[in-house]
LOLO-222703 format. One record per residue: x, y, z of N, C-alpha, C, O in turn; residue number from 1; chain. Coordinates in pm, 1 decimal. Layout:
% LOLO-222703
X; Y; Z; X; Y; Z; X; Y; Z; X; Y; Z; NUM; A
...
END
This chain:
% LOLO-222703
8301.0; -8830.7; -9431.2; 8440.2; -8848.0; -9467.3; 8471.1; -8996.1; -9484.9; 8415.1; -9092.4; -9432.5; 1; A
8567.2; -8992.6; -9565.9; 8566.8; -9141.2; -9615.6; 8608.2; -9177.1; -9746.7; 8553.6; -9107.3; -9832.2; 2; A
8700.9; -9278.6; -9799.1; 8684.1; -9295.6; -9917.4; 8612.0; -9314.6; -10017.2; 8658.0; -9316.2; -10131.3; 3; A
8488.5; -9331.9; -9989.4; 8361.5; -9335.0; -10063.2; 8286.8; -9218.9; -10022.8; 8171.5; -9252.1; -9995.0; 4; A
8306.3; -9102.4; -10009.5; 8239.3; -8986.2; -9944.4; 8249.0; -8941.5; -10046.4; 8360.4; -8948.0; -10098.3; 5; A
8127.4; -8869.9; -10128.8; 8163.4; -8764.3; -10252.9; 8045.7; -8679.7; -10257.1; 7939.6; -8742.0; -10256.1; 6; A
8038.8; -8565.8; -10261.2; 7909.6; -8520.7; -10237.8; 7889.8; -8547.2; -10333.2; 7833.6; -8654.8; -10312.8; 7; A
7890.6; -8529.1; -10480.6; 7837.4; -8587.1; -10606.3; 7954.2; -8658.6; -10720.5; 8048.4; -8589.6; -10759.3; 8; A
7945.1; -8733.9; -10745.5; 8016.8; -8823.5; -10830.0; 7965.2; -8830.1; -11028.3; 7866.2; -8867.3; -11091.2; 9; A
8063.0; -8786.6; -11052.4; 7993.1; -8722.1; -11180.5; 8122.7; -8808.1; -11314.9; 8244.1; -8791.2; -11326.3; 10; A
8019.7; -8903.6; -11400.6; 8084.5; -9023.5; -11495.5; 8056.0; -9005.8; -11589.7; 7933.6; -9017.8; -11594.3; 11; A
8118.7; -8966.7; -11736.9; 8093.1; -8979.1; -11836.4; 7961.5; -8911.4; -11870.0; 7868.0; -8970.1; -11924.4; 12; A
7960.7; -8756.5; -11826.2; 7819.6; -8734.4; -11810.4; 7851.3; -8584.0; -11886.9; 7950.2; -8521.7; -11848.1; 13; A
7766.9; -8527.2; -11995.0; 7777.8; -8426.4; -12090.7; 7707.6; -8305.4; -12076.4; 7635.1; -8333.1; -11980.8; 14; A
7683.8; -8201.8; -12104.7; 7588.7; -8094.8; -12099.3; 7491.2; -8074.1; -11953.0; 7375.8; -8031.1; -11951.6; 15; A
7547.0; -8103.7; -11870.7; 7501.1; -8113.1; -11777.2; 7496.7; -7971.2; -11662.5; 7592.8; -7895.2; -11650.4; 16; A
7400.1; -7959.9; -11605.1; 7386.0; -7811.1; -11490.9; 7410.5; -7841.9; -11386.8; 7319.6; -7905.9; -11334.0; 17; A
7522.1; -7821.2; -11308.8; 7527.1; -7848.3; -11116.0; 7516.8; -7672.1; -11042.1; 7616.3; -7602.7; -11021.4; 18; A
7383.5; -7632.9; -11015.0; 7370.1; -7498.4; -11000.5; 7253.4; -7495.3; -10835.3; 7144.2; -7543.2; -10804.8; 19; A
7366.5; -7402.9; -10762.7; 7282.3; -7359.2; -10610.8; 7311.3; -7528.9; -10542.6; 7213.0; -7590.0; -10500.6; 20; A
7402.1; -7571.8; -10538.7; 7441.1; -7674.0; -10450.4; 7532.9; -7642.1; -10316.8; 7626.7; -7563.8; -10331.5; 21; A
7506.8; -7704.9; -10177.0; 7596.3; -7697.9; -10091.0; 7671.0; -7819.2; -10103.6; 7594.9; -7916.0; -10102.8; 22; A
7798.7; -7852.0; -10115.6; 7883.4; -7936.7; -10054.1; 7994.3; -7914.3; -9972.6; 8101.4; -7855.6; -9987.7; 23; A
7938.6; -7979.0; -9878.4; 8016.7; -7974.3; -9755.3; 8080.3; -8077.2; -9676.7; 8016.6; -8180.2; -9654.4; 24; A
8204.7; -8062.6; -9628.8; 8261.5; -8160.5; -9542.2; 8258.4; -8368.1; -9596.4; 8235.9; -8479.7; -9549.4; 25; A
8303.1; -8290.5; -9735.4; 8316.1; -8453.9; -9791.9; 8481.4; -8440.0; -9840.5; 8550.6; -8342.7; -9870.5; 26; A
8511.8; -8606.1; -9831.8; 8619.6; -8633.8; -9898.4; 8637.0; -8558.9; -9988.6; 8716.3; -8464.9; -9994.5; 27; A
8548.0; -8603.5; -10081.7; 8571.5; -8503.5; -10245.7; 8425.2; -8485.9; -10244.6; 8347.1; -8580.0; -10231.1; 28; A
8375.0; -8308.8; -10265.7; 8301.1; -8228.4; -10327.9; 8220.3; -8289.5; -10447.0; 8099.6; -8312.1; -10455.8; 29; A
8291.6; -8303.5; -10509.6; 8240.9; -8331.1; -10643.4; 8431.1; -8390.8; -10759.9; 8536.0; -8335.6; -10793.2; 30; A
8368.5; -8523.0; -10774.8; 8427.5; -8587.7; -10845.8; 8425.8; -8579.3; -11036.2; 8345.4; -8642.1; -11105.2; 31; A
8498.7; -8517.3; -11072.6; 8473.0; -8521.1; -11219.8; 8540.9; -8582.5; -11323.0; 8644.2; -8549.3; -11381.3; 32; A
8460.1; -8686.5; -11338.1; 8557.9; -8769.5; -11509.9; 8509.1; -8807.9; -11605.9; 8417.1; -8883.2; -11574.0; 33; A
8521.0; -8796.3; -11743.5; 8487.1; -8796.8; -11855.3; 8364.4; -8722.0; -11836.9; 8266.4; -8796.3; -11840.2; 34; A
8331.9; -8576.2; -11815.1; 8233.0; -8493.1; -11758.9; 8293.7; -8393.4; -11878.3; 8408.2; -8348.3; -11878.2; 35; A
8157.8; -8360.6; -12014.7; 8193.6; -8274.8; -12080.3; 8133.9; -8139.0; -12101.2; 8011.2; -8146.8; -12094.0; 36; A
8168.1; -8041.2; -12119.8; 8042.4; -7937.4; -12116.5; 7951.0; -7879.4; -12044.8; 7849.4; -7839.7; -12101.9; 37; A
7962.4; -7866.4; -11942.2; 7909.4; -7884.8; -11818.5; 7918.5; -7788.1; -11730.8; 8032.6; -7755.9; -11697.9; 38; A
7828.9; -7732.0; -11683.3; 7806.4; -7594.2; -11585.6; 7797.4; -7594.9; -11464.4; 7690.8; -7634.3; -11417.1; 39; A
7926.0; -7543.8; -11356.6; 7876.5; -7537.5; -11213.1; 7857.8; -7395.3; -11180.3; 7927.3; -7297.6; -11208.4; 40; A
7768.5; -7404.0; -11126.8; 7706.1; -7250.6; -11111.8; 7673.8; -7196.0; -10981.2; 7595.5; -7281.8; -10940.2; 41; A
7683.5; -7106.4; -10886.4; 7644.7; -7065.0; -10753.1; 7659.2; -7173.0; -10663.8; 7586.1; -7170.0; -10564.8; 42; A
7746.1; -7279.0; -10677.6; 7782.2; -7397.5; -10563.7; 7876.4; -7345.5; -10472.6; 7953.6; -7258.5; -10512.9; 43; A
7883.1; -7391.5; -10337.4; 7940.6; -7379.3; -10228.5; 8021.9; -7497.6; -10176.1; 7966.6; -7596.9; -10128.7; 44; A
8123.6; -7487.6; -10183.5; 8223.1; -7606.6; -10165.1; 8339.0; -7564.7; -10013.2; 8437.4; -7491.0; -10007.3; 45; A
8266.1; -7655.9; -9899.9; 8292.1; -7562.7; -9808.0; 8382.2; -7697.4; -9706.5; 8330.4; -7808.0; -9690.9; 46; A
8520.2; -7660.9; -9646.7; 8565.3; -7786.8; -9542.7; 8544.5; -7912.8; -9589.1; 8509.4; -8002.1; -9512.1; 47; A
8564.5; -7934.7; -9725.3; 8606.9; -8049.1; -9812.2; 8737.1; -8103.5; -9819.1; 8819.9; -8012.6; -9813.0; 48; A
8791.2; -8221.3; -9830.0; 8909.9; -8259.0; -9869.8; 8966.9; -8206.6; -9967.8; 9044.4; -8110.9; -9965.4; 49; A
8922.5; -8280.9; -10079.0; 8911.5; -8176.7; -10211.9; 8777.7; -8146.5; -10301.1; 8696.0; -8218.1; -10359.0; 50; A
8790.3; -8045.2; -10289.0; 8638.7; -7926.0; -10335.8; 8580.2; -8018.9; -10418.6; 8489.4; -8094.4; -10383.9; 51; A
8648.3; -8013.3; -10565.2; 8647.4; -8054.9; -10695.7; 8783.2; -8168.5; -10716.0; 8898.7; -8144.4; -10681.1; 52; A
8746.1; -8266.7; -10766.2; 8886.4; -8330.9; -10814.3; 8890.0; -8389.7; -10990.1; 8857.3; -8504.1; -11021.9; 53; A
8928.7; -8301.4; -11071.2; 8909.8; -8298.6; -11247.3; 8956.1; -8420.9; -11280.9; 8968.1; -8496.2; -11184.3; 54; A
8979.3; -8455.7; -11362.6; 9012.1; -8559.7; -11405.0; 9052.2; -8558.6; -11598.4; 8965.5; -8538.6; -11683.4; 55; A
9181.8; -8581.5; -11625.8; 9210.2; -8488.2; -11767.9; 9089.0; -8542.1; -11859.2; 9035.7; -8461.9; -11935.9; 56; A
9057.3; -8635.1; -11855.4; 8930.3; -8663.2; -11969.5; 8823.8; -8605.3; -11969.0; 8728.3; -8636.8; -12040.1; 57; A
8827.0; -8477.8; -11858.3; 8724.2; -8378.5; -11879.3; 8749.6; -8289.0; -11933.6; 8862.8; -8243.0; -11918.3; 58; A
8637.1; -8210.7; -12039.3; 8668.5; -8093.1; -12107.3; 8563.6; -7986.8; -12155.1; 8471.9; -8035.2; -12221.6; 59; A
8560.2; -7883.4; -12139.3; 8468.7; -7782.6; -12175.0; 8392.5; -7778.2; -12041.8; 8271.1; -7762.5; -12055.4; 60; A
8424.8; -7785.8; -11951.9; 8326.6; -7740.9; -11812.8; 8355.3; -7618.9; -11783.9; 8450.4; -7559.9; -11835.3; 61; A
8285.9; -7573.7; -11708.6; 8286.6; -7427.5; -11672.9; 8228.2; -7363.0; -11514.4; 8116.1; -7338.1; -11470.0; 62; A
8334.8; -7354.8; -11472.9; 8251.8; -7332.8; -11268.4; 8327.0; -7166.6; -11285.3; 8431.6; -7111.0; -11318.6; 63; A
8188.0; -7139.6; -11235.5; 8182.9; -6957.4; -11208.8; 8076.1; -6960.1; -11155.7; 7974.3; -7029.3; -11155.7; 64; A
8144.4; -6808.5; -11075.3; 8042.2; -6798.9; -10946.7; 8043.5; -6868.4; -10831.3; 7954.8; -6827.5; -10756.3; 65; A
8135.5; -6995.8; -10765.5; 8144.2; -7105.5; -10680.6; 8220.3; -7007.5; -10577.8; 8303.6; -6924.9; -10615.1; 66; A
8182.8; -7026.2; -10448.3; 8265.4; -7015.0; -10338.0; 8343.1; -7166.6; -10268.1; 8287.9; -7256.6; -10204.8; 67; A
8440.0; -7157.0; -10294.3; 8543.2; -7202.0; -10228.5; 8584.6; -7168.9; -10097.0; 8655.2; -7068.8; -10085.5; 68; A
8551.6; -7239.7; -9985.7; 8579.8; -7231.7; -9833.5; 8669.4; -7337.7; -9729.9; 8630.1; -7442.6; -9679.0; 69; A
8764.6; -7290.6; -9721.4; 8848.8; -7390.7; -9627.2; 8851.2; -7495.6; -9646.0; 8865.8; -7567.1; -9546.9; 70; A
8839.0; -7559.6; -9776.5; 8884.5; -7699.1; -9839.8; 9039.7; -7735.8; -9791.9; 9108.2; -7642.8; -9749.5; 71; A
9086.7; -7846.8; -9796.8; 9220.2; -7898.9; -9779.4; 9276.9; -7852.5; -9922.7; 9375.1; -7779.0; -9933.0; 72; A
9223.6; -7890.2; -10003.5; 9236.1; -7905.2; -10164.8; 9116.5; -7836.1; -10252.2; 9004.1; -7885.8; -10260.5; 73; A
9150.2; -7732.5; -10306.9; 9055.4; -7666.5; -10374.8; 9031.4; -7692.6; -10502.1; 8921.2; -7653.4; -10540.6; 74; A
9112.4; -7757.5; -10597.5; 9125.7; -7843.6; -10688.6; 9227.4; -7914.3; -10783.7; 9318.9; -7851.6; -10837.1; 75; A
9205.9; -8055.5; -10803.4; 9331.1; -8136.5; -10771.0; 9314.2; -8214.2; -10890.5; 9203.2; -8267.2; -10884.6; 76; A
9392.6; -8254.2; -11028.7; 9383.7; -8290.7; -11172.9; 9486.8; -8427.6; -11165.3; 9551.2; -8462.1; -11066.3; 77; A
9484.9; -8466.5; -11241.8; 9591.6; -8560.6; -11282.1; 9635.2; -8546.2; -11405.9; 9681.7; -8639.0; -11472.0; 78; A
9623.8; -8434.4; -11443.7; 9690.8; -8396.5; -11605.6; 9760.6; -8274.7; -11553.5; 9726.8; -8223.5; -11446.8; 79; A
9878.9; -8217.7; -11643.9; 9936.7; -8117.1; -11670.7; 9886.9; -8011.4; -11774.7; 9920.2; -7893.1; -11781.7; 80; A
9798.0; -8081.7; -11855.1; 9682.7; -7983.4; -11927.8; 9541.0; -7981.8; -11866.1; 9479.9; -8067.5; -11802.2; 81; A
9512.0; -7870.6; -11901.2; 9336.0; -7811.0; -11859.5; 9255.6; -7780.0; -11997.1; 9316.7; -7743.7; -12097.5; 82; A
9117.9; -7796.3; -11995.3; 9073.9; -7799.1; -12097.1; 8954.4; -7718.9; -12026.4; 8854.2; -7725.5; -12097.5; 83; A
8933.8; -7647.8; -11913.3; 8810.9; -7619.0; -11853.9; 8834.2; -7506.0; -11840.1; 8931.6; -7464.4; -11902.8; 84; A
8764.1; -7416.6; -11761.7; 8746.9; -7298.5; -11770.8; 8696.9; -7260.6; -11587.7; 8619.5; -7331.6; -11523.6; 85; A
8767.2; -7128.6; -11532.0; 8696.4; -7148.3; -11361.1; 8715.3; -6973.0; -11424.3; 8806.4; -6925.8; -11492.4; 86; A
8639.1; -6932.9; -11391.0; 8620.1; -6781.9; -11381.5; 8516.2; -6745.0; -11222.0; 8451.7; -6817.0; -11145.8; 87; A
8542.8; -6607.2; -11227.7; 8504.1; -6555.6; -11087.5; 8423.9; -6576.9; -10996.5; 8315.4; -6523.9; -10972.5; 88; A
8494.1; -6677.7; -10931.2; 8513.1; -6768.7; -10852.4; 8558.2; -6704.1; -10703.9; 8653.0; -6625.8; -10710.0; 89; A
8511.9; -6723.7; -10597.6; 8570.6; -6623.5; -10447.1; 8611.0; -6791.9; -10357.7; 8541.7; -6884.8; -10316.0; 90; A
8783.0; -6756.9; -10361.5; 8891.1; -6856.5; -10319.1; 8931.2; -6849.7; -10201.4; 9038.9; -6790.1; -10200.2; 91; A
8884.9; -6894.5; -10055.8; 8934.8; -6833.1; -9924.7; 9049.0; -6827.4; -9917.4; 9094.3; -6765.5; -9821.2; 92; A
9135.2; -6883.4; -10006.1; 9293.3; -6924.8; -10011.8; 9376.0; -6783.4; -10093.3; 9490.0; -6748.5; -10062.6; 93; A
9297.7; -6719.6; -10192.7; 9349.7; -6612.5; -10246.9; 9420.3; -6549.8; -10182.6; 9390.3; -6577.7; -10066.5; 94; A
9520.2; -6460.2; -10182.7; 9631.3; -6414.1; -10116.1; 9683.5; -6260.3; -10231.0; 9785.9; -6192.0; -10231.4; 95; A
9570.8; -6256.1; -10306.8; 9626.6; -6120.8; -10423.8; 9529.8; -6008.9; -10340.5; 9479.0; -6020.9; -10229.0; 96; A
9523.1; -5890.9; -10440.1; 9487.1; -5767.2; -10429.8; 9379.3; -5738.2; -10507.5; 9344.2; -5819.4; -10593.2; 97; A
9303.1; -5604.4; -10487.0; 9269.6; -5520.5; -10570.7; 9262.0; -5386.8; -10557.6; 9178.2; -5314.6; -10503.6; 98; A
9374.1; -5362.0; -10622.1; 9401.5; -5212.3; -10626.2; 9260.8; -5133.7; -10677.0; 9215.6; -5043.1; -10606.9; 99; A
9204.9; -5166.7; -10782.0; 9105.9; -5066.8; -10849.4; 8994.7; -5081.5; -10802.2; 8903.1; -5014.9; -10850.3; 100; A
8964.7; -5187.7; -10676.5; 8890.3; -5172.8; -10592.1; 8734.0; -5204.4; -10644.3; 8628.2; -5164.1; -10596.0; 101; A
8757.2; -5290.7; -10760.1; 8626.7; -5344.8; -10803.9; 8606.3; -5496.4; -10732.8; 8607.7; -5570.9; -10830.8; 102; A
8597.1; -5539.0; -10672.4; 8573.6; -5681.4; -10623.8; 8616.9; -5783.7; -10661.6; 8578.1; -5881.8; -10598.1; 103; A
8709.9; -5807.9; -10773.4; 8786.9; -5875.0; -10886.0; 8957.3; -5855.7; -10822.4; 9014.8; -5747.2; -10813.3; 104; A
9014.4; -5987.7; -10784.5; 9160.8; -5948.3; -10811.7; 9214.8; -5944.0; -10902.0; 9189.4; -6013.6; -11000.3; 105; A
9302.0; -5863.4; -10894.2; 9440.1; -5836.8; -10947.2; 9535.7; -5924.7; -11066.6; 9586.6; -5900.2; -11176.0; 106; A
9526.2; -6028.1; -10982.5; 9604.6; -6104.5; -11017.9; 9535.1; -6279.6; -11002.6; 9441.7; -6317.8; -10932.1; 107; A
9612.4; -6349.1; -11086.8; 9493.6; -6468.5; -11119.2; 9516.6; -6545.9; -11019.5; 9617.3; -6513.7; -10956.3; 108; A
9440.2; -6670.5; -10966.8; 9409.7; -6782.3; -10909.2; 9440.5; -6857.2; -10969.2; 9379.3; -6886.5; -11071.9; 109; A
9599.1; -6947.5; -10910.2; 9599.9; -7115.5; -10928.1; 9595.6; -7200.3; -10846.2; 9679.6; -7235.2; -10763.3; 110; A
9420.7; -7263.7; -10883.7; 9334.0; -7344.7; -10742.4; 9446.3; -7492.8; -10697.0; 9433.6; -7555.7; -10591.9; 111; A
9539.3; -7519.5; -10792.1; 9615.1; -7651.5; -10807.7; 9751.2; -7626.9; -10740.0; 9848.9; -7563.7; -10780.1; 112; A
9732.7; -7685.9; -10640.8; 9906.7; -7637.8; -10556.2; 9985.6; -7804.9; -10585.8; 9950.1; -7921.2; -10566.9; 113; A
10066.9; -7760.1; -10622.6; 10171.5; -7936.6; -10645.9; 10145.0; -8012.8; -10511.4; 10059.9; -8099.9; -10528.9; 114; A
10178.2; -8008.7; -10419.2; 10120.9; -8090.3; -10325.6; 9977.6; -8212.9; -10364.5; 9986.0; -8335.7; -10361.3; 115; A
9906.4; -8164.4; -10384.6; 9796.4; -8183.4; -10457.1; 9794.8; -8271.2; -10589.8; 9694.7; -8340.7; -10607.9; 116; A
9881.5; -8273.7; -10669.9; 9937.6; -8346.4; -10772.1; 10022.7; -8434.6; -10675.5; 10018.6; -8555.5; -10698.2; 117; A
10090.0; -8396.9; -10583.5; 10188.1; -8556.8; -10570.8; 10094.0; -8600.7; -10470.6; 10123.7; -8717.2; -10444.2; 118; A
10008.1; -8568.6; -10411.3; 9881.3; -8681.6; -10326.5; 9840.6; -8803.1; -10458.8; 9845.9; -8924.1; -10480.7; 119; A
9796.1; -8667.0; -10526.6; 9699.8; -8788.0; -10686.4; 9817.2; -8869.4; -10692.7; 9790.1; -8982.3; -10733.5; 120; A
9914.0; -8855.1; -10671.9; 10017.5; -8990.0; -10767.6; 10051.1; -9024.2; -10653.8; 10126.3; -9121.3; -10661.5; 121; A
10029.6; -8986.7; -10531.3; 10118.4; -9082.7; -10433.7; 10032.2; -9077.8; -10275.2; 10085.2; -9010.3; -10187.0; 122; A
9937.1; -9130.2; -10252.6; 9870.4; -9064.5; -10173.2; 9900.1; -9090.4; -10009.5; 9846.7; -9024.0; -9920.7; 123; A
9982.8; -9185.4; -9990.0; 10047.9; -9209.1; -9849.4; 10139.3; -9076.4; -9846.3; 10175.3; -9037.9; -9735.1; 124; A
10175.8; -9010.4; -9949.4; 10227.2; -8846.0; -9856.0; 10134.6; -8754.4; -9791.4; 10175.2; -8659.8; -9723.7; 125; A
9988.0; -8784.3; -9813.6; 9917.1; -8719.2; -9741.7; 9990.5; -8697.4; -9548.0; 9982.4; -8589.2; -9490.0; 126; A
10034.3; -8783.2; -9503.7; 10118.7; -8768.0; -9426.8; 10188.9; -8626.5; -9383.3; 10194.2; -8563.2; -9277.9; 127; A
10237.8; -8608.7; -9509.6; 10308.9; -8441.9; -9430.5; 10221.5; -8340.8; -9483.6; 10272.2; -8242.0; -9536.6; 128; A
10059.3; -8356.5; -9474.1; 9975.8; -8210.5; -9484.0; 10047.9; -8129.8; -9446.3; 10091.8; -8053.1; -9532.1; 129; A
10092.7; -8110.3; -9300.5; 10080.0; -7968.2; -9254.4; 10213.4; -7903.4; -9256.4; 10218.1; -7783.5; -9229.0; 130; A
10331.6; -7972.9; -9287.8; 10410.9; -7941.9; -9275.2; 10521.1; -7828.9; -9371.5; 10521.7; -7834.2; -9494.4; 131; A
10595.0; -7746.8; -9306.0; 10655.5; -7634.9; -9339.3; 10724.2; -7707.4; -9515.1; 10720.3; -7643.7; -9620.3; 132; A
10768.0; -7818.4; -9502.9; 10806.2; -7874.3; -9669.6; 10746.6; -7839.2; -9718.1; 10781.1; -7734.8; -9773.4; 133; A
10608.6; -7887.3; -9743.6; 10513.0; -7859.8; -9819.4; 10479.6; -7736.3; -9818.5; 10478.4; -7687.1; -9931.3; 134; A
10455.9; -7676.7; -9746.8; 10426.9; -7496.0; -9787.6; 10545.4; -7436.4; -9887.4; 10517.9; -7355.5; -9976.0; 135; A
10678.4; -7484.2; -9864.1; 10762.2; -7436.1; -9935.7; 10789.3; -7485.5; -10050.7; 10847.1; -7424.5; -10140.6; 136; A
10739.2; -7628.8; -10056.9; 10680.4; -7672.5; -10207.7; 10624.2; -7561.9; -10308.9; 10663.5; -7509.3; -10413.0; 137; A
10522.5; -7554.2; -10233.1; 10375.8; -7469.2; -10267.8; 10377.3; -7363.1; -10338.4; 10314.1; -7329.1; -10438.4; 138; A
10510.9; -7279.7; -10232.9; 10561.1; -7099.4; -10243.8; 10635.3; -7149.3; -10369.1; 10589.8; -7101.4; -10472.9; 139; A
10738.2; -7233.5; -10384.2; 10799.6; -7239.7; -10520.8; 10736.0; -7307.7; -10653.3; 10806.2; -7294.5; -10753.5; 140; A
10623.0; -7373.4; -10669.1; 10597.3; -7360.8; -10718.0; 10482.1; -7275.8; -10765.0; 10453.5; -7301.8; -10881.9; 141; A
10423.0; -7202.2; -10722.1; 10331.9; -7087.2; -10734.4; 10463.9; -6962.4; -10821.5; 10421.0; -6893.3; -10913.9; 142; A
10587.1; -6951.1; -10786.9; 10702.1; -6906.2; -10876.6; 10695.5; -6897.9; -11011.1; 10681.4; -6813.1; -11099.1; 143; A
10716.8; -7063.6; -10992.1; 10790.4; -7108.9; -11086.1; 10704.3; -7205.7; -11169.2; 10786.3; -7286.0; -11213.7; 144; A
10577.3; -7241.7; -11215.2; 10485.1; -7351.6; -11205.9; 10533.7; -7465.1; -11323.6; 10512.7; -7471.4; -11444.7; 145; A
10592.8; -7533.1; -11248.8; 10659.7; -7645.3; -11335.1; 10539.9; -7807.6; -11380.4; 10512.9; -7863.1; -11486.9; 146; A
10501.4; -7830.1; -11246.0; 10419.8; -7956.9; -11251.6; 10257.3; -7925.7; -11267.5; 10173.0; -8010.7; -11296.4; 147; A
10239.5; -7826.2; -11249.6; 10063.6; -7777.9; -11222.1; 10012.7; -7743.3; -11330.7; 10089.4; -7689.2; -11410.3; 148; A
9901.5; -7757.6; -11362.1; 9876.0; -7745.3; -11502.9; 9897.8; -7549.5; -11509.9; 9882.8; -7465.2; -11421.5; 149; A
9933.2; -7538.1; -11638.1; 9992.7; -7391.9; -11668.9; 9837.2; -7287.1; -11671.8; 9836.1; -7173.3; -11624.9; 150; A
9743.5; -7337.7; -11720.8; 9620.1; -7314.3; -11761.9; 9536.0; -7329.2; -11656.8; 9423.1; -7286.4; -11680.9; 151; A
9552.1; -7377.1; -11543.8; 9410.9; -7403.3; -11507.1; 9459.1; -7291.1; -11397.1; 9562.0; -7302.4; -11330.4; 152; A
9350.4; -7160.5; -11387.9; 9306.3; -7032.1; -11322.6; 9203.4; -6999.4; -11323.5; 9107.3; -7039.1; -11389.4; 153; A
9214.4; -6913.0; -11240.2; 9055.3; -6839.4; -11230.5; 9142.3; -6673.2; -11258.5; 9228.3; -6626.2; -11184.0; 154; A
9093.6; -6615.7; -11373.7; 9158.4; -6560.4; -11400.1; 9100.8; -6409.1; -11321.6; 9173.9; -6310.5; -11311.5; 155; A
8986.0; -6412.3; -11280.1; 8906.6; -6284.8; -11251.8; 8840.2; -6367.3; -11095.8; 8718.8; -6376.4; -11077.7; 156; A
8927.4; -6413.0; -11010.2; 8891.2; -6435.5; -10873.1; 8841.4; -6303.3; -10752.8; 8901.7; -6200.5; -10721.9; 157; A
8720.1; -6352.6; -10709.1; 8638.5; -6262.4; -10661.8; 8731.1; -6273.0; -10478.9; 8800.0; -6359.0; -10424.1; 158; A
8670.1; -6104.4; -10431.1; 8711.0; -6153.6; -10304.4; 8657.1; -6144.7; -10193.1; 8701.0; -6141.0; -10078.2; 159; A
8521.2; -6140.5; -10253.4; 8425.7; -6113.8; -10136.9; 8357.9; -6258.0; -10168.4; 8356.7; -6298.7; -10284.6; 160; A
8293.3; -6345.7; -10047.7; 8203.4; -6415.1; -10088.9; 8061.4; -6379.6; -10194.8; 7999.9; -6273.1; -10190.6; 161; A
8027.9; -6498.5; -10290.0; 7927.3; -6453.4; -10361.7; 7799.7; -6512.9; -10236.5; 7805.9; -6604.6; -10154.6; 162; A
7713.3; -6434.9; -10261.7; 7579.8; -6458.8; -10169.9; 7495.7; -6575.5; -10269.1; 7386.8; -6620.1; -10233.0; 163; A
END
């Protein structure tokens, strides 16, 4: 942990495979900027600050299949547009259903909670993590999604861990 803690730090880097990785218990997981085209595949992003942190000059990446585990921040942009792609994906944070009882929820995953956006722009609010504001931030904008990018989901979030 640390400001220089990243399990992988990823620059201006294209067509690239990040597949069967553990990251664990870092500041940031995996750092992504100007990162184009690019495949994360069967990674484990587990008690991270933030899992993944995008960065808008990335585009065409694609993470499916990733378990997401008790991160602070599961993933955190500095744009209001997405250009990437997260498909079924198992989110410890998910909070939907599945009625039809195929292993797939219901209803989609948005990994980007505003909180998370006003850290990126302001990061001495890290300060009120835990607090009831911020959850009620969170609940209204999960509503209403005004600041979070509109696009960035996992539209077919798994809810069992992937092995």
């Amino acid at each position: 942990m640390g400001a220089a803690s990243y399990g992988l730090l990823l620059k201006d880097i294209t067509d690239s495979k990040i597949i069967n990785n553990n990251f664990t218990q870092n500041t940031s997981g995996i750092y992504v900027e100007g990162c184009n085209r690019s495949e994360f595949m069967n990674n484990l992003f587990e008690k991270n600050g933030w899992a993944i942190k995008l960065m808008a000059n990335s585009e065409g990446n694609v993470f499916t299949d990733n378990n997401f585990i008790a991160n602070t921040f599961d993933v955190s942009t500095n744009s209001r547009q997405n250009f990437n792609t997260f498909s079924s994906n198992f989110w410890s944070k998910y909070e939907g259903y599945d009625l039809d009882k195929d292993g797939i929820g219901d209803i989609p995953y948005r990994p980007v909670k505003l909180y998370s956006v006003l850290v990126e722009q302001n990061e001495p609010s890290l300060i009120l993590l835990n607090s009831l504001f911020i959850e009620l931030l969170n609940i209204a904008e999960s509503v209403f999604p005004t600041l979070i990018p509109e696009t960035l989901l996992d539209k077919t979030p798994r809810l069992r861990r992937i092995n």
